[in-house]
TORNUNU-890292 format. One line per field, with one value per residue (C-alpha): x negated, y, z negated; residue in one letter. Coordinates in steps of 0.001 Angstrom, whole numbers. Each point is the difference from the previous one (the first is absolute). Layout:
BEGIN
x	(X, ...)
y	(Y, ...)
z	(Z, ...)
res	(a, ...)
END
This chain:
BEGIN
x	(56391, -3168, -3268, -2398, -2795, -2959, -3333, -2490, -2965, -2938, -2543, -3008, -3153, -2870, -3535, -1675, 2842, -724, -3676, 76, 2438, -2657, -2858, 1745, 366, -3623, -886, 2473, -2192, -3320, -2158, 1142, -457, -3340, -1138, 1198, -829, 4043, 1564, 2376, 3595, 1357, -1191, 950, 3255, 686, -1522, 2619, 3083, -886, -777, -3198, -1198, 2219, -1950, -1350, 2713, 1988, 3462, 1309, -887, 1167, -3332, -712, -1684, -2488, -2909, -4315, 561, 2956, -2495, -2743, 2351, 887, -3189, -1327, 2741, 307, -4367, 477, 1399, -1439, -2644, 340, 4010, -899, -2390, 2621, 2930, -2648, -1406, 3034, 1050, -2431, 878, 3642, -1459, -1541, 3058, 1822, -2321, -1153, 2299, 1883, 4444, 491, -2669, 1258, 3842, -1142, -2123, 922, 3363, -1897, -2318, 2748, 1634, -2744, 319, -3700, -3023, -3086, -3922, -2740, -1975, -3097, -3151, -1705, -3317, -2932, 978, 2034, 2318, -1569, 3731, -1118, -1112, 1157, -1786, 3474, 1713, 3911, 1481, 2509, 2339, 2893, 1745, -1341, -3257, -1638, -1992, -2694, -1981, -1759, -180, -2419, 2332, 3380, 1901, 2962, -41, 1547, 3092, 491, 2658, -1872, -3031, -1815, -3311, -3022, -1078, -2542, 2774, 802, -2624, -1853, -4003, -756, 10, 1396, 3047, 2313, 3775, 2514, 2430, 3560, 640, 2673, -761, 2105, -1604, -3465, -1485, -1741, -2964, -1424, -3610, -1994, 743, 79, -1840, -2039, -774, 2910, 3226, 1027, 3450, -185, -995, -1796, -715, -1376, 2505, 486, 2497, 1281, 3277, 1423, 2262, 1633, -2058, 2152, -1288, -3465, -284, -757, -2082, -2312, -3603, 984, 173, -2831, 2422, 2216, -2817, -747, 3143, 1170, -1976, -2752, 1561, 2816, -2568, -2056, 2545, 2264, -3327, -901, 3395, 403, -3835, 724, 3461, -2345, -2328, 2779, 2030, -3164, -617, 3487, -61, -3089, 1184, 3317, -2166, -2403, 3104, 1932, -304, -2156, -2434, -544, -839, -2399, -1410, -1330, 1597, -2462, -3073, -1651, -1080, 3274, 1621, -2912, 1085, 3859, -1080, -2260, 2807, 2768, -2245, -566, 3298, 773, -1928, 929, 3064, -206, -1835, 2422, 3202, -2199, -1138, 3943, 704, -2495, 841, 3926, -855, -2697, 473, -2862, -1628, -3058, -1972, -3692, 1716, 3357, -1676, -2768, 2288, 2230, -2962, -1074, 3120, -538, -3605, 851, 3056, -1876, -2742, 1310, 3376, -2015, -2832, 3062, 1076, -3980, 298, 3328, -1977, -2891, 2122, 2309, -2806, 11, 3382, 2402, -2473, -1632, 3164, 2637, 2417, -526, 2988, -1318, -393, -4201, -1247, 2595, -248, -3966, -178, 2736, -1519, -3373, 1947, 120, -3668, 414, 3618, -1865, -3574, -373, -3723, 1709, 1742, -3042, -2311, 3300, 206, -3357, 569, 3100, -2032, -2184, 2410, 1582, -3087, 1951, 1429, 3643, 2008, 3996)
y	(8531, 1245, -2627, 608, 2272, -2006, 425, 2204, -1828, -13, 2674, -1928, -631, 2426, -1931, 2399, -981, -3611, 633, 2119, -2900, -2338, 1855, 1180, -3529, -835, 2373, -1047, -3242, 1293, -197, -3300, -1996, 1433, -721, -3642, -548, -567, 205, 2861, -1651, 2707, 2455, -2981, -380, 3127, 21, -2736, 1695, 3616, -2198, 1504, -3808, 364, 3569, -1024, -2720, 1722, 1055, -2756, -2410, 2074, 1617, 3758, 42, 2247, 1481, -126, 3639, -1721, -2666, 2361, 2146, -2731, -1222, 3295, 391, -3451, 583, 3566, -2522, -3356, -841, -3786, -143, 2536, -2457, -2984, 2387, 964, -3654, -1391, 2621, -1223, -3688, 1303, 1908, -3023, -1537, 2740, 893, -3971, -2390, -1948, 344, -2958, 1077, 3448, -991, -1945, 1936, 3952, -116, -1558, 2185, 2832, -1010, -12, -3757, -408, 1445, -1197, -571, -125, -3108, 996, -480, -3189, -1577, 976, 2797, 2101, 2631, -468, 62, -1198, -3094, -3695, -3003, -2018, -1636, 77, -3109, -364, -3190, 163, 3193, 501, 1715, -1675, 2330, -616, 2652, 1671, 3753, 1637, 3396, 1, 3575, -820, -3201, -1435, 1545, 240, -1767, -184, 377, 468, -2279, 113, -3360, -1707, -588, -3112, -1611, 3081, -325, 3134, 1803, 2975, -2164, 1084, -187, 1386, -1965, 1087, -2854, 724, -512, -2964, -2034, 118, -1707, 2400, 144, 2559, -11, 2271, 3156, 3905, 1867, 2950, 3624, 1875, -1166, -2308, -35, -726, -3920, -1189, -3182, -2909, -2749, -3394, -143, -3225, -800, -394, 2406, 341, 835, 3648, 1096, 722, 4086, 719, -2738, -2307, 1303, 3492, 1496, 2409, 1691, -176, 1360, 3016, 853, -229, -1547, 2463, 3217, -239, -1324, 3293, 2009, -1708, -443, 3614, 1408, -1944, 1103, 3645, -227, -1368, 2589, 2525, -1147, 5, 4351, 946, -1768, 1855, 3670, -944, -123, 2688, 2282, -1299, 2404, -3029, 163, 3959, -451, -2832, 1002, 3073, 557, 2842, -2415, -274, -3751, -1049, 2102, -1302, -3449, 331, 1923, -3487, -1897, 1417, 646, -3612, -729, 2114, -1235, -3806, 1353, 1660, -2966, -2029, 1894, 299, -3622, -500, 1682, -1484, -3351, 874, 1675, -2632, -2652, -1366, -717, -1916, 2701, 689, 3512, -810, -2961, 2321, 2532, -2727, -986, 2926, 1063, -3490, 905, 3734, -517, -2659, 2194, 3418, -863, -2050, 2869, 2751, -1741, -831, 3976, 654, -2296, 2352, 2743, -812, -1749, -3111, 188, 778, -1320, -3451, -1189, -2265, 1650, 3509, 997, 631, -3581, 970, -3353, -2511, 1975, 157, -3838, -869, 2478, -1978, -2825, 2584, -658, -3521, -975, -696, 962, 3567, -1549, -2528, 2516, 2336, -3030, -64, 3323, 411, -2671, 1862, 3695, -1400, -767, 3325, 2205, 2800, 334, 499, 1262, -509)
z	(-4325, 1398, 103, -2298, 1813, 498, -1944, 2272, 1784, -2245, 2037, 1566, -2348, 1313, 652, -2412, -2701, 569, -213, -3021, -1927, 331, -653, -3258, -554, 672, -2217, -3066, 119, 1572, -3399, -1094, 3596, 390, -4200, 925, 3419, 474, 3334, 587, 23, -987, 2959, 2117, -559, 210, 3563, 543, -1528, 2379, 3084, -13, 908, 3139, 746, 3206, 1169, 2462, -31, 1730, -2353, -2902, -861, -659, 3502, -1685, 2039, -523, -1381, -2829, -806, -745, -2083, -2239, -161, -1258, -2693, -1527, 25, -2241, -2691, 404, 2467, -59, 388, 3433, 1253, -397, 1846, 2830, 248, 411, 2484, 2244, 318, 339, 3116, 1596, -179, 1701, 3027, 379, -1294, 1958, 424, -2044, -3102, 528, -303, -3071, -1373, -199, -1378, -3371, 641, 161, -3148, -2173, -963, 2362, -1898, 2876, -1101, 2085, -5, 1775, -2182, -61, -1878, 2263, 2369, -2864, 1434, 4131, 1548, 3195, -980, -1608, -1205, -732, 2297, 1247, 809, 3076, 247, 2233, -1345, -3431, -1234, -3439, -1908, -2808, -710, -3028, -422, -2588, -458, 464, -869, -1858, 1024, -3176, 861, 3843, 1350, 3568, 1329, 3503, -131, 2446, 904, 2940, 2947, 1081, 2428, -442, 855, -1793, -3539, 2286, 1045, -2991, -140, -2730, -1360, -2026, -2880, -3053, -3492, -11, 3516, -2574, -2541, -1246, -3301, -1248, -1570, -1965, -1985, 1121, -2050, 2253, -1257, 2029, 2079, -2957, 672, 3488, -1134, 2605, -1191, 2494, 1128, 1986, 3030, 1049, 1820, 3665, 1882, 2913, 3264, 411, -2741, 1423, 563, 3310, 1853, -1008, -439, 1033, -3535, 909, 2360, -3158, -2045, 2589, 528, -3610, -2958, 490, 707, -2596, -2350, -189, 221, -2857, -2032, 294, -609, -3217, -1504, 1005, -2082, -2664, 185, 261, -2875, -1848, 925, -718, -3381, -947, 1466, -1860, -3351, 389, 648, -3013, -3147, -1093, 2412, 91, -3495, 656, 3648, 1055, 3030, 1034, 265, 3088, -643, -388, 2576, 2399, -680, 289, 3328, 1429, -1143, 1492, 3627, -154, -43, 2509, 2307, -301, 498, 3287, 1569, -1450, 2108, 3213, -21, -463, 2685, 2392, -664, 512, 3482, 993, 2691, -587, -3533, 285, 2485, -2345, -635, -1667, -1777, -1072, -1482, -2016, -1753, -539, -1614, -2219, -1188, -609, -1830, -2444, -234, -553, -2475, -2240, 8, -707, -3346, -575, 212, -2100, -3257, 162, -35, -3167, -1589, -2166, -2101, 3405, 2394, -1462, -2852, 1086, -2124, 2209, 1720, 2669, 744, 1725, -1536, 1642, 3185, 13, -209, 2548, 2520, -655, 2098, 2775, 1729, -526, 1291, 3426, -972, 1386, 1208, 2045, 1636, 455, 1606, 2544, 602, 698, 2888, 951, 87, 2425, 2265, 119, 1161, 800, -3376, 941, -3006, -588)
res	(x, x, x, x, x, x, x, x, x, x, x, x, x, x, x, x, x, x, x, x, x, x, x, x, x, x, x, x, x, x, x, x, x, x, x, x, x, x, x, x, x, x, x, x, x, x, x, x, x, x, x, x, x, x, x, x, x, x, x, x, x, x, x, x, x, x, x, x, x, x, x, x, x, x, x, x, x, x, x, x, x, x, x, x, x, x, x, x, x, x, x, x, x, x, x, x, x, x, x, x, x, x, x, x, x, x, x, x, x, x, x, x, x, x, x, x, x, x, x, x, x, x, x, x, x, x, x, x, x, x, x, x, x, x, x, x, x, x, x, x, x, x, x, x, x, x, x, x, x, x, x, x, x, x, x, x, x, x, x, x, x, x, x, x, x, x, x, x, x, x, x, x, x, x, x, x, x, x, x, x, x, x, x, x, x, x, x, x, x, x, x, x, x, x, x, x, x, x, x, x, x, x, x, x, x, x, x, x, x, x, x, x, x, x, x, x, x, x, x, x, x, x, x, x, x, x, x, x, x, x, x, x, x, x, x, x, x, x, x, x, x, x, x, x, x, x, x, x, x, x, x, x, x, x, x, x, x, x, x, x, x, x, x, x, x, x, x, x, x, x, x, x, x, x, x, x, x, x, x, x, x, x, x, x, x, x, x, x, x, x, x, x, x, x, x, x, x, x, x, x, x, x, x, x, x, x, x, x, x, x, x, x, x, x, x, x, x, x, x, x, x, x, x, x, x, x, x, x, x, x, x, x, x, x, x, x, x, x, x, x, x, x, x, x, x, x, x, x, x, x, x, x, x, x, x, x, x, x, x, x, x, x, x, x, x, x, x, x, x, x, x, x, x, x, x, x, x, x, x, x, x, x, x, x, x, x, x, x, x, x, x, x, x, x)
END
């Protein structure tokens, strides 16, 4: 008797298929987590289950081993359906990155295989009372005793950090003599004691829950990323860059979701009726919108592929164009669906019960501009232009 044939191998799961499963589910829940200021659990365990968490964990380590091109993908689907479950995929993207290029073998051994199997979702603790956002800096202290690092610091805004199961906080280094002298430390959920105070109630990016909390707890001394005060080599190198771009991939999904739902409805039998298609105001505004978009996109792939092909990232010229990808993306996909709501007018444009969804996404792309003031960047580039007289373009 002949054994039973065996079942065939299950054919791999494409990125776009795993992207598209949770942005479906993103969207499933979208209305209610942003009416109630919820986080997203849904969208995130989803990201677990398709090992989208594991994107950028190589494959050693049983991650996707997923490129800066994969990440920006993602980014820019999960963002066409909810802008606040992109932000927490790309945000936690980039602390898994600093733990790939600068953690150390025994954090890294630890570390990405979690990370890999989705049972790791990573916040950033970065913010603090008095200096908001300002990476570079810290006013609270590490601790260093023997082999163990004790943390205590309070962070204003903490993306999803309700529900992270790590987190990578900036704090003063040890012995430092400097605000400048900042180190970033790994600590699980479970080496914290951790409160949370206050409630989150802003205008847009409800269900990203960004509510402030208090870190206290000692861990081991490996669990530093990369060496102590260094982090703005960790900031240069990764923060930063992967920061704008992440940002500006998930606002241009936004703003792009936000188009094709309203060319979806004007095309409908629906909308033919309701919408003359032949009006030059409309098709004026559908024209801005979509050259807007267009062009956050191309700067968006080139700035891609300059920081993939760059040795260097901190030169005035590469720095110049990340920001500048920053500010124009906040500007110009929040000014697109500003746009689309003149175009369709009050009852598609202005009505949270619209389809098209132009109210949720105006608000959340007002975060844009301030996620990292887009002045604070301009008052830096404007140090930065001067030291490039000769205007060298990438």
């Amino acid at each position: 008797m002949s054994a039973p044939a065996s079942a065939p191998e299950a054919p791999p799961v494409s990125l776009a298929d795993r992207a598209r499963l949770v942005a479906d589910t993103a969207a499933e829940h979208a209305e209610r987590t942003d009416r109630d200021a919820e986080f997203p659990v849904h969208a995130l365990t989803a990201m677990r289950e398709t090992g989208l968490l594991g994107l950028l964990v190589p494959v050693e380590y049983g991650g996707l081993g997923g490129s800066l091109s994969d990440l920006l993908d993602v980014s820019l689907r999960i963002g066409r359906a909810d802008m606040s479950a992109a932000m927490i995929f790309a945000m936690h993207c980039q602390q898994v990155a600093a733990v790939v290029e600068h953690g150390g073998p025994a954090l890294r051994e630890e570390l990405l295989p979690e990370l890999a199997a989705g049972r790791v979702y990573l916040a950033s603790v970065t913010t603090e009372a008095g200096k908001g956002g300002h990476l570079l800096s810290a006013e609270s202290e590490l601790t260093a005793d023997d082999d163990t690092l004790t943390i205590d610091r309070f962070a204003p805004i903490v993306t999803g950090g309700g529900y992270a199961d790590g987190f990578l906080v900036t704090l003063r280094s040890p012995h430092a003599t400097s605000p400048t002298q900042v180190s970033l430390v790994y600590a699980r959920r479970d080496q914290l004691r951790i409160t949370a105070s206050g409630d989150w109630q802003p205008m847009g990016m409800r269900a990203s829950h960004s509510i402030a909390l208090q870190l206290e707890g000692t861990v081991p001394g490996h669990q530093v990323v990369g060496e102590h005060g260094r982090f703005s080599r960790i900031a240069t190198e990764v923060f930063g860059p992967l920061a704008h771009l992440g940002w500006s991939a998930c606002w241009l999904g936004t703003a792009s979701g936000a188009l094709s739902r309203v060319l979806g409805m004007l095309r409908s039998p629906a909308g033919r009726k309701r919408f003359d298609l032949s009006s030059e105001l409309l098709l004026t505004r559908l024209s801005s919108a979509r050259q807007r978009l267009d062009t956050v996109h191309a700067l968006l792939r080139h700035t891609e592929r300059t920081v993939t092909a760059s040795g260097d990232l901190s030169t005035p010229r590469n720095q110049l164009l990340l920001n500048a990808l920053k500010i124009t993306a906040a500007e110009q996909c929040h000014a697109a669906v500003n746009d689309l709501v003149d175009a369709v007018g009050l009852r598609h444009g202005y009505l949270k019960d619209s389809p098209t969804g132009l109210e949720r996404a105006l608000r959340d792309l007002r975060s844009a501009a301030l996620n990292y003031s887009n002045d604070r960047l301009h008052l830096a580039d404007g140090r930065l232009a001067l030291l490039d007289p000769e205007v060298h373009l990438v």
